[in-house]
N, C-alpha and C positions, 0 to 999 in steps of 0.2 A: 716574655721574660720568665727564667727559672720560677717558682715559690709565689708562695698566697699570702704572703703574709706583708706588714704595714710599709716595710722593707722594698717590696716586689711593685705594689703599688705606689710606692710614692716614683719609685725607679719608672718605670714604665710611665706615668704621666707626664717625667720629665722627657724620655726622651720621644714622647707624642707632641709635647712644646714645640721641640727641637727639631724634629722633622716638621711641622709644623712650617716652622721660621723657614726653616731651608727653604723647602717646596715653594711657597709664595715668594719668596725671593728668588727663584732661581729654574723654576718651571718654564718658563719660555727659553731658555739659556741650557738647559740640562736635563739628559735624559734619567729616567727612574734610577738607574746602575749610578750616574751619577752622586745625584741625589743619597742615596745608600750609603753611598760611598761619603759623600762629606757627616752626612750623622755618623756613620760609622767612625772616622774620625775623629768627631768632635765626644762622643761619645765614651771614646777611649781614653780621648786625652786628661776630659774630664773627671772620670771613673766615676760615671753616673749607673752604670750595671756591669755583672759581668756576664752576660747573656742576655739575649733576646733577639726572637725573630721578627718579622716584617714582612711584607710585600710592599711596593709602591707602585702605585699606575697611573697614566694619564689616559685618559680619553680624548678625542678629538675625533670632531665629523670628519666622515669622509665619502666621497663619491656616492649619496645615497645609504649609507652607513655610521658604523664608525669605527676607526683604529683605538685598538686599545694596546700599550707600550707597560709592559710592567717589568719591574726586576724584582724576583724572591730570595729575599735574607734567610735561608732555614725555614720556612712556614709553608703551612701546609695549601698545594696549588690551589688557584681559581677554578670553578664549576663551568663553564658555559653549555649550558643546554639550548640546544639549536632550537627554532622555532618547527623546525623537521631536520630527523635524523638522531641520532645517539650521543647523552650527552658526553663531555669531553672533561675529563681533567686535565689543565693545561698548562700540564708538565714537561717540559724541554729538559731532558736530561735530569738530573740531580739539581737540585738548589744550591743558589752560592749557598758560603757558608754563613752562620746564624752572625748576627752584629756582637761586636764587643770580643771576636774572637782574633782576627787579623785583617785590622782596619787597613794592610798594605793588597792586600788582594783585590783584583779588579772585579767588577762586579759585570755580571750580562742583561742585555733585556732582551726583550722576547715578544714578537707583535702578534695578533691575533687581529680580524676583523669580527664585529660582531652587528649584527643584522636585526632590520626590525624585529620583534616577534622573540630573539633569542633574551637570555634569561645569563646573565654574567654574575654568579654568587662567590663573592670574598666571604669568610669564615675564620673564628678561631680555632685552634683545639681541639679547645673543652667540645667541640661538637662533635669531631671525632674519632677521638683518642679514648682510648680503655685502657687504665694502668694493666697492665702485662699480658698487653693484645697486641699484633703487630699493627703500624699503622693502615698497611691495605685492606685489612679487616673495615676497618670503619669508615676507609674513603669508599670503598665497595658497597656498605650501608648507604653513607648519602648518594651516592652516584644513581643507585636504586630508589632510595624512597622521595630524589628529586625529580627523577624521568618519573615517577608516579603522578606529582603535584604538579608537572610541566603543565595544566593547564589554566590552575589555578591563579587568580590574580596575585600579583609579587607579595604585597603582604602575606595573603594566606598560604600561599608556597612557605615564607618565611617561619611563619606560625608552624607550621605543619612539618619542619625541620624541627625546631625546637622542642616540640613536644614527641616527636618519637624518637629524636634521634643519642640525645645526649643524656649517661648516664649519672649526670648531675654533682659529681665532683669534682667540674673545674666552672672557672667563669667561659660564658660563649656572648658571640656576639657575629650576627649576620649582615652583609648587607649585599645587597642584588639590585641590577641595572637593567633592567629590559626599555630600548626603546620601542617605543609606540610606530612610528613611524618612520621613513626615508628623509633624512635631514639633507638640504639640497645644498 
């Protein structure tokens, strides 16, 4: 969501409620795009912000793995660093567009598999954005200093994102899913 200020935060809590509610009601019944799409409406209708972006994802096992289904509101892609091989930002094309801008637009998802071993990193931001940097500048940082830490256990990858990466005036917030093993 646009701004740092009491405005921005109380905005963004509401509509993490609000996706919230959707999701649990409506995850087995609707895909991420879906999903997006009703906050986005509700969102709008409400005029609980006039901006903000998202991702949403589901995970589900699959064949020894797992599928992961997400659709991105404007925000910046997921990481997936293979457990072998070069990691990936998993971007299809352009992102829809950010929520609260035209809640009439359809929304896309986008599947990926991800493998024991691999390392699937959601992110804000503030991780790696620089006011008046482009943003491949800074996906190019983590893209780098996450195949760095690819060995390291998910916490301290995490940790070790945090402390190099971000230039500390925005809020950041990480989260990363590496299974351990082949879910049958």
């Amino acid at each position: 969501m646009a701004g740092h200020d009491l405005a921005a935060a109380t905005g963004m809590g509401q509509l993490r409620s609000m996706l919230r509610g959707i999701a649990y009601s409506h995850a087995d019944r609707h895909t991420p795009g879906e999903i997006l799409t009703e906050l986005d409406v509700a969102a709008t209708g409400l005029d609980v912000a006039p901006f903000a972006t998202a991702v949403q994802l589901h995970l589900v096992p699959d064949a020894g793995g797992w599928q992961v289904t997400w659709s991105n509101a404007g925000h910046p892609p997921p990481l997936l660093l293979p457990a072998d091989g070069p990691p990936q930002l998993l971007s299809v094309g352009e992102a829809d567009l950010p929520l609260c801008v035209d809640p009439t637009r359809a929304r896309t998802n986008h599947r990926h598999r991800v493998d024991a071993g691999d390392t699937l990193l959601l992110y804000t931001d503030g991780l790696v954005e620089i006011p008046g940097e482009h943003l491949s500048k800074g996906l190019d940082r983590l893209v780098a200093e996450a195949a760095a830490g690819r060995g390291l256990p998910v916490a301290d990858l995490c940790t070790d994102l945090l402390v190099h990466l971000p230039d500390g005036r925005d809020d950041i917030a990480v989260l990363a899913f590496r299974p351990r093993s082949t879910v049958d």
